[in-house]
C-alpha positions as CSV (number, residue, x, y, z in Angstrom):
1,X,-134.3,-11.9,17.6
2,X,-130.4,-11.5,17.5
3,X,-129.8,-11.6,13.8
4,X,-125.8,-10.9,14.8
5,X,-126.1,-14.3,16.8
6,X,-128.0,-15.9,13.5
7,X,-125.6,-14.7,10.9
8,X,-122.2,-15.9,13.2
9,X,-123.8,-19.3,13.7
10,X,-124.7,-20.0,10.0
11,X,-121.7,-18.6,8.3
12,X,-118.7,-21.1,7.5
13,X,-118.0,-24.0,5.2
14,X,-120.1,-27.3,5.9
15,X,-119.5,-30.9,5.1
16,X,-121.7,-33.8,4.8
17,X,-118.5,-36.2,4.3
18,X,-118.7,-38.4,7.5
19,X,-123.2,-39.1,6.7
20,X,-122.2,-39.8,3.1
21,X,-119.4,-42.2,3.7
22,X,-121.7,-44.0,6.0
23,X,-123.6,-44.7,3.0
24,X,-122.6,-43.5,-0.3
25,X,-125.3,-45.8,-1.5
26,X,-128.1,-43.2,-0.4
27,X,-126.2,-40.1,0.4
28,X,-124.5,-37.9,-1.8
29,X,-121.3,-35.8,-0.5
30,X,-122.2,-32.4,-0.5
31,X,-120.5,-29.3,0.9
32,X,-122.0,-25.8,1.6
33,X,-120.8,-22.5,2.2
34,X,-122.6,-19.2,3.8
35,X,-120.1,-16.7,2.5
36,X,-120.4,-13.3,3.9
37,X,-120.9,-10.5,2.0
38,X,-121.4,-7.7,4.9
39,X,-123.2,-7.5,8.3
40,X,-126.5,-9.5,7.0
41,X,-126.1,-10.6,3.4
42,X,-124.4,-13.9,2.4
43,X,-123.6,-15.8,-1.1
44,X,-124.1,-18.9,-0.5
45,X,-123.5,-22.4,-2.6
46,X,-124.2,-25.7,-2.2
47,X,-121.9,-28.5,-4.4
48,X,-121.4,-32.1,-5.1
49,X,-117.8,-32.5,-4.3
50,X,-117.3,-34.6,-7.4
51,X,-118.1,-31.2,-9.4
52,X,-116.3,-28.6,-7.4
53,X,-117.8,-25.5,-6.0
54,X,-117.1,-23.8,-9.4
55,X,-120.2,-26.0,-10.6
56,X,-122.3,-25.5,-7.2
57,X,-125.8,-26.5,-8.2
58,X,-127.2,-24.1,-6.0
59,X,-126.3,-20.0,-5.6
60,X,-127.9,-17.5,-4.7
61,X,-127.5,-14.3,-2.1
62,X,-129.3,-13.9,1.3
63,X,-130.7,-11.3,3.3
64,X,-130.4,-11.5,7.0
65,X,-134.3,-9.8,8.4
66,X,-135.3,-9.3,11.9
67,X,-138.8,-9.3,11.9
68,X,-138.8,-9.3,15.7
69,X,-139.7,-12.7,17.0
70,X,-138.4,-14.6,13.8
71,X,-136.1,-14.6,11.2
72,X,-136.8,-14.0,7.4
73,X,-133.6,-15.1,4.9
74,X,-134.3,-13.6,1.5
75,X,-133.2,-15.4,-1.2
76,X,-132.3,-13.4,-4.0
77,X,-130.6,-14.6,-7.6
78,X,-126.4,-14.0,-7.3
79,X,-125.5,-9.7,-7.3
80,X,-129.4,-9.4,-6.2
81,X,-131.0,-9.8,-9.6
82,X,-134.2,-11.4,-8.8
83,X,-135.8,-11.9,-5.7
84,X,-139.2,-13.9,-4.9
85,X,-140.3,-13.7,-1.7
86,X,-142.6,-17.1,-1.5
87,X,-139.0,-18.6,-1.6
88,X,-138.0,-17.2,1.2
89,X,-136.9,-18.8,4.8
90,X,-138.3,-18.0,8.3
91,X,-136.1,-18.9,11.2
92,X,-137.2,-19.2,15.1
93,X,-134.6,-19.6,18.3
94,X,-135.6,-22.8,19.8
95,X,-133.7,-23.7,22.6
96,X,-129.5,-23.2,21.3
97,X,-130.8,-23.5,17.4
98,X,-132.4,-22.3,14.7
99,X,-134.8,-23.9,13.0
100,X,-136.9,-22.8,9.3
101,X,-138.9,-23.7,6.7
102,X,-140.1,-21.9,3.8
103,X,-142.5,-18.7,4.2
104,X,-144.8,-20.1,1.8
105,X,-146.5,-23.0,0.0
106,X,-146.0,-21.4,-3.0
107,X,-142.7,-21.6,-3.7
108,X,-142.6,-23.6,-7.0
109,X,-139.2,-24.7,-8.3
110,X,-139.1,-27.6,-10.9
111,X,-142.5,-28.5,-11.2
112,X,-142.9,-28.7,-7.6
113,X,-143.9,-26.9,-4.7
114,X,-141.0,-26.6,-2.3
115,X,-140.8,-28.1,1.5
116,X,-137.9,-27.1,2.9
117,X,-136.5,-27.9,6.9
118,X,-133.8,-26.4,8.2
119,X,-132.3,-26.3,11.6
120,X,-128.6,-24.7,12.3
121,X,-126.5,-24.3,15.9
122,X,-123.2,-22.9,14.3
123,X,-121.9,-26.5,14.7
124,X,-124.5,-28.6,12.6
125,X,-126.5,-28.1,9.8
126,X,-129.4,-30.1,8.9
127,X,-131.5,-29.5,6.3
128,X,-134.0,-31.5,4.1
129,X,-135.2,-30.1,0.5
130,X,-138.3,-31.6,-1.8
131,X,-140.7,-30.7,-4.6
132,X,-144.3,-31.6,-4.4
133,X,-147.0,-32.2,-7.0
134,X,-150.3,-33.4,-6.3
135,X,-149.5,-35.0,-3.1
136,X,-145.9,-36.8,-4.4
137,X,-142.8,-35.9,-4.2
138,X,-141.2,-35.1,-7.6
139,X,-137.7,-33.9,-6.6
140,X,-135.6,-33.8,-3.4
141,X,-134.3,-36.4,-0.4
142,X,-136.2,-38.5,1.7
143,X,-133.6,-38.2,4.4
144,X,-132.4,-35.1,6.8
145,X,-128.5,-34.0,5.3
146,X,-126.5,-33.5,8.2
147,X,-123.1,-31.2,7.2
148,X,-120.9,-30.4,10.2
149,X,-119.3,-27.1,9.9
150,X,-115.6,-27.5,9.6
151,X,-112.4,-24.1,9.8
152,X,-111.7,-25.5,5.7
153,X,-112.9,-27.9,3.6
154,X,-111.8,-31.0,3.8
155,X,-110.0,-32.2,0.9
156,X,-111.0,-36.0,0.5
């Protein structure tokens, strides 16, 4: 697997601006940013724009792994504190994307186990996140967030 390939398509600053203002009513305006840190570790935080990045509800640092015919992303607590590996993405090359989901089914954040998709192309990211508990969701979307990947971020 070409982690060099993987780390240049997901790194960047990603909108959801033009999916939420097709309906605010459902879909909250988010923004996301893989910031690199060196060849294969990013910080990366994901924001309501309402709140600023400075109040991301989401950071943490990631580890870019080959693991030969996928892609592990380690995600580790900010200055690589804490790190639980159940949490943890794996990424395959399907076609001109990437596409993931979590290592594990037991991930467990807020009460719920975690079911995450994910698929990337340097251009669009996708990604859905939710929390399950005895067969119901307990946290988390029941729709896909698209965030197009933009040279800034748009101030709106």
């Amino acid at each position: 697997m070409n982690t060099l390939d993987f780390c240049n398509k997901l790194e960047g600053f990603y909108d959801n601006w033009f999916q939420a203002a097709r309906d605010p009513a459902r879909c909250a305006h988010i923004k996301l940013r893989y910031k690199k840190l060196n060849e294969n570790e990013f910080s990366v935080k994901q924001w309501y724009h309402y709140l600023g990045e400075e109040n991301a509800y989401r950071h943490r640092w990631s580890k870019i792994v080959d693991e030969g015919d996928r892609i592990r992303v380690e995600n580790w607590d900010p200055n690589w504190e804490s790190h639980n590996s159940c949490c943890d993405m794996l990424f395959y090359l399907v076609g001109d994307h990437y596409t993931g989901e979590v290592a594990t089914n037991n991930c467990i954040v807020n009460g719920g186990t975690v079911k995450s998709v994910v698929e990337f192309d340097g251009k669009v990211y996708k990604s859905m996140d939710q929390g399950w508990n005895n067969n119901k969701r307990v946290w988390g979307s029941e729709m896909i967030y698209e965030f197009k990947k933009t040279d800034k971020p748009l101030s709106i």
